[in-house]
C-alpha positions as CSV (number, residue, x, y, z in Angstrom):
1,X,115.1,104.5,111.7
2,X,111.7,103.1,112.2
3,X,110.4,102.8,115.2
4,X,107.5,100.4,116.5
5,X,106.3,97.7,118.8
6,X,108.4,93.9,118.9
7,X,107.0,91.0,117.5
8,X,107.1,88.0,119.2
9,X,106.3,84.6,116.9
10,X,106.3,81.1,117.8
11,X,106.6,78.2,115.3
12,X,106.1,74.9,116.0
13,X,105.4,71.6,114.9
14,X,105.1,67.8,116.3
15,X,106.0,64.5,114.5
16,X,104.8,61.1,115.7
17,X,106.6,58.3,113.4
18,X,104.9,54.9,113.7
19,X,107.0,52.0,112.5
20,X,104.5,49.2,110.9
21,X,107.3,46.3,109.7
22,X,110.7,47.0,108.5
23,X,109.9,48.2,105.3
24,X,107.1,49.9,106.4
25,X,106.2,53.4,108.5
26,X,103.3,56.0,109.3
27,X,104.5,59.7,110.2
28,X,101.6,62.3,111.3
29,X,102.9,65.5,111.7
30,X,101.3,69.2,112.6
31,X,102.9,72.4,111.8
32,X,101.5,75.4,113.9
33,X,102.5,79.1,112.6
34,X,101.9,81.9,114.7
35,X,101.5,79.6,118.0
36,X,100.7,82.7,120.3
37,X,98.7,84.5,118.1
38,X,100.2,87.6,118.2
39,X,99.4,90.2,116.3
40,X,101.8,92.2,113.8
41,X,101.6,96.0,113.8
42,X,102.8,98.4,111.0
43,X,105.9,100.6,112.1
44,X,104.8,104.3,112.9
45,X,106.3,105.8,110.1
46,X,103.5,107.9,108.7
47,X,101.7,109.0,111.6
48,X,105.0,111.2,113.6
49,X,103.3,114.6,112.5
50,X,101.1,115.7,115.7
51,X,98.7,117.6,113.9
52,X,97.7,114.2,112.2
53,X,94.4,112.9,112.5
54,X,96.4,109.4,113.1
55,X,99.5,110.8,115.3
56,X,100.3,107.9,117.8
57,X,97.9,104.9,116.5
58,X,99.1,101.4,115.4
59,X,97.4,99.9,112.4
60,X,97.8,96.1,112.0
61,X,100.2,94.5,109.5
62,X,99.9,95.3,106.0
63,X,97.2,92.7,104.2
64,X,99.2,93.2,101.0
65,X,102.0,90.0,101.6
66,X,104.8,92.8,102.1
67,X,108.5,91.3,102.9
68,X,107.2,91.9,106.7
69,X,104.4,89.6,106.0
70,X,106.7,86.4,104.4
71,X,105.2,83.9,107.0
72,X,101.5,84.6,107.0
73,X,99.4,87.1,105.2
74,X,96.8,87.6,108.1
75,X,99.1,87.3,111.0
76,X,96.8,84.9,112.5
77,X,97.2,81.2,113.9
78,X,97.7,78.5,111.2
79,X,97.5,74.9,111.8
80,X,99.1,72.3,109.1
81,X,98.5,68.4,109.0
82,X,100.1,66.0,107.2
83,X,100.2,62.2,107.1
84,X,102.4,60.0,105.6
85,X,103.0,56.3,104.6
86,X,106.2,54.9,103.8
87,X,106.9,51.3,102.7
């Protein structure tokens, strides 16, 4: 069983739709991943050996784009706009 600290994320995004005529609309929307920031930490599966150099530390997420990375590589805050025009 692998045992480690929680991770808490937060997703969110915010839509503004504009209607121009009846034919005719502007949407802006922003997509924020990782609202909090939070970091990710690597379950402590090597270190359990108390002789090791690393017995007990955390070591961030791994950089690689593991299955435990699939929503951001870095673990850090992303911010997406996008605007659109319909008509």
């Amino acid at each position: 069983m692998d045992r480690g600290p929680s991770r808490i994320g937060l997703d969110v995004n915010l839509v503004k739709r504009l209607r121009i005529d009846e034919t005719k609309s502007f949407e802006i929307r922003v997509d924020v991943i990782n609202l909090l920031n939070t970091p990710r930490w690597n379950f402590v599966t090597g270190a359990t050996d108390i002789n090791n150099l690393n017995f007990g530390r955390l070591s961030a997420a791994d950089p690689t784009g593991s299955f435990a990375q699939a929503d951001t590589v870095t673990a850090a805050r992303r911010f997406t706009l996008n605007a659109r025009f319909s008509f």
